[in-house]
NUMARVEX-978735 format. One record per residue (C-alpha): residue in one letter; z negated, x, y. Coordinates in Angstrom, 3 decimals, decimal comma. Layout:
+----+----------+----------+----------+
| aa |       up |     east |    north |
+----+----------+----------+----------+
|  a |        Z |        X |        Y |
...
+----+----------+----------+----------+
***
This chain:
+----+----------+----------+----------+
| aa |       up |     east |    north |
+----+----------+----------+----------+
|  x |    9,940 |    4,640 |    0,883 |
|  x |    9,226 |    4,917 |   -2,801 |
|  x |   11,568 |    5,883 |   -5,902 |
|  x |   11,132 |    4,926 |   -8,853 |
|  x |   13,600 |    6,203 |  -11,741 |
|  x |   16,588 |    3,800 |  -10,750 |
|  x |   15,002 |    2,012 |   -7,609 |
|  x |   14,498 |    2,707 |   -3,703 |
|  x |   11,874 |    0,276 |   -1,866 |
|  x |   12,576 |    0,370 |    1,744 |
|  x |   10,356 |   -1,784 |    4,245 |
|  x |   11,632 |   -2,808 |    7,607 |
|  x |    9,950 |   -4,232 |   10,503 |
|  x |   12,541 |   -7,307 |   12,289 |
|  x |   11,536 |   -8,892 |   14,970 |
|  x |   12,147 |  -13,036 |   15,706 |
|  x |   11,578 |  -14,320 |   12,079 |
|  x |    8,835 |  -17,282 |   12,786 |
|  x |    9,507 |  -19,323 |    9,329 |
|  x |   10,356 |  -19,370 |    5,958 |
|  x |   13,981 |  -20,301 |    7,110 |
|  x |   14,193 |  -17,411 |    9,016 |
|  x |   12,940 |  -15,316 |    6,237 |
|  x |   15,804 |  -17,051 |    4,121 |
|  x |   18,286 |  -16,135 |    6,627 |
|  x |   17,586 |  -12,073 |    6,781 |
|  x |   16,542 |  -12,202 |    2,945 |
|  x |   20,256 |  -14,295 |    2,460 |
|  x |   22,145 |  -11,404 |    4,340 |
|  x |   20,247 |   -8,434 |    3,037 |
|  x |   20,718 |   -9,293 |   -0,322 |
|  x |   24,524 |   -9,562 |    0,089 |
|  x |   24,696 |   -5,577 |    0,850 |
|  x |   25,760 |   -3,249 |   -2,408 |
|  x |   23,103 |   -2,050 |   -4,487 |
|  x |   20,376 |   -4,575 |   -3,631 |
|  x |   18,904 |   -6,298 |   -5,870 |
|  x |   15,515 |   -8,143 |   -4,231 |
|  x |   14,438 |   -8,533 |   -0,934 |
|  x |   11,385 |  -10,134 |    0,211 |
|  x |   10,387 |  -11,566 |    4,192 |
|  x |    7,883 |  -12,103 |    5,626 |
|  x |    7,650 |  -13,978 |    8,770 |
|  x |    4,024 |  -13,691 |    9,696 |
|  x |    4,294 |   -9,956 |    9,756 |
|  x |    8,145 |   -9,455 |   10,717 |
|  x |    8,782 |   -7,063 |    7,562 |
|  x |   11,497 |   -6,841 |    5,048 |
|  x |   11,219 |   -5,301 |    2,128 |
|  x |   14,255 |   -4,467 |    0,116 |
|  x |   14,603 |   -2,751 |   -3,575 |
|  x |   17,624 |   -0,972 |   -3,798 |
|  x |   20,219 |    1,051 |   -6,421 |
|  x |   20,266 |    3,844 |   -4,155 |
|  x |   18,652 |    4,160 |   -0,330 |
|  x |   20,650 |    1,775 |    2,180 |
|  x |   22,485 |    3,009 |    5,265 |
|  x |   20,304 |    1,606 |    7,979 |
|  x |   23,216 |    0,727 |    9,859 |
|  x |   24,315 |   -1,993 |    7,485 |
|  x |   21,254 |   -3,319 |    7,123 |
|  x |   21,092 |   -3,594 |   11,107 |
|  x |   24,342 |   -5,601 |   10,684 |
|  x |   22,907 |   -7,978 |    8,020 |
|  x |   19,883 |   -8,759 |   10,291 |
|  x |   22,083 |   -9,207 |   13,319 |
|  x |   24,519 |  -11,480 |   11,444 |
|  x |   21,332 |  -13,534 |   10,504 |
|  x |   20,417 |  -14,140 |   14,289 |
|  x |   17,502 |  -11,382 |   14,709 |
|  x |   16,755 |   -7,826 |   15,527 |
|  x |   16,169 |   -4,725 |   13,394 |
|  x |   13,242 |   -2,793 |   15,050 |
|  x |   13,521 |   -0,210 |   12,325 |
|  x |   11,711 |    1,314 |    9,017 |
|  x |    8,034 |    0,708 |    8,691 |
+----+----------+----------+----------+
***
């Protein structure tokens, strides 16, 4: 995780993403959660990485890759 002066980058590894719709699908949820404001996915390697406000309760961002069909192995 880095910080920056008003950023948090957090990179998470979810597993199932196997095209640029799936990436579209986490990136779609992820982005919906307070405080974020980019997310990138990448299908080839499974991660997500998300810039932030403030660091994100790992919880909800479980919930926002579950509500996009796939599974939230954890930080990278």
């Amino acid at each position: 995780m880095t910080a920056s002066t008003d950023t948090v980058t957090a990179v998470y590894k979810v597993s199932g993403m196997s095209c640029g719709h799936c990436e579209g699908s986490v990136s779609g949820e992820i982005s919906q959660l307070d405080g974020v404001s980019s997310v990138k996915a990448v299908a080839s390697t499974g991660e997500v990485t998300v810039v932030s406000a403030a660091a994100l309760d790992e919880e909800a961002v479980r919930a926002a890759v579950d509500e996009a069909g796939f599974e939230l192995v954890g930080r990278v």
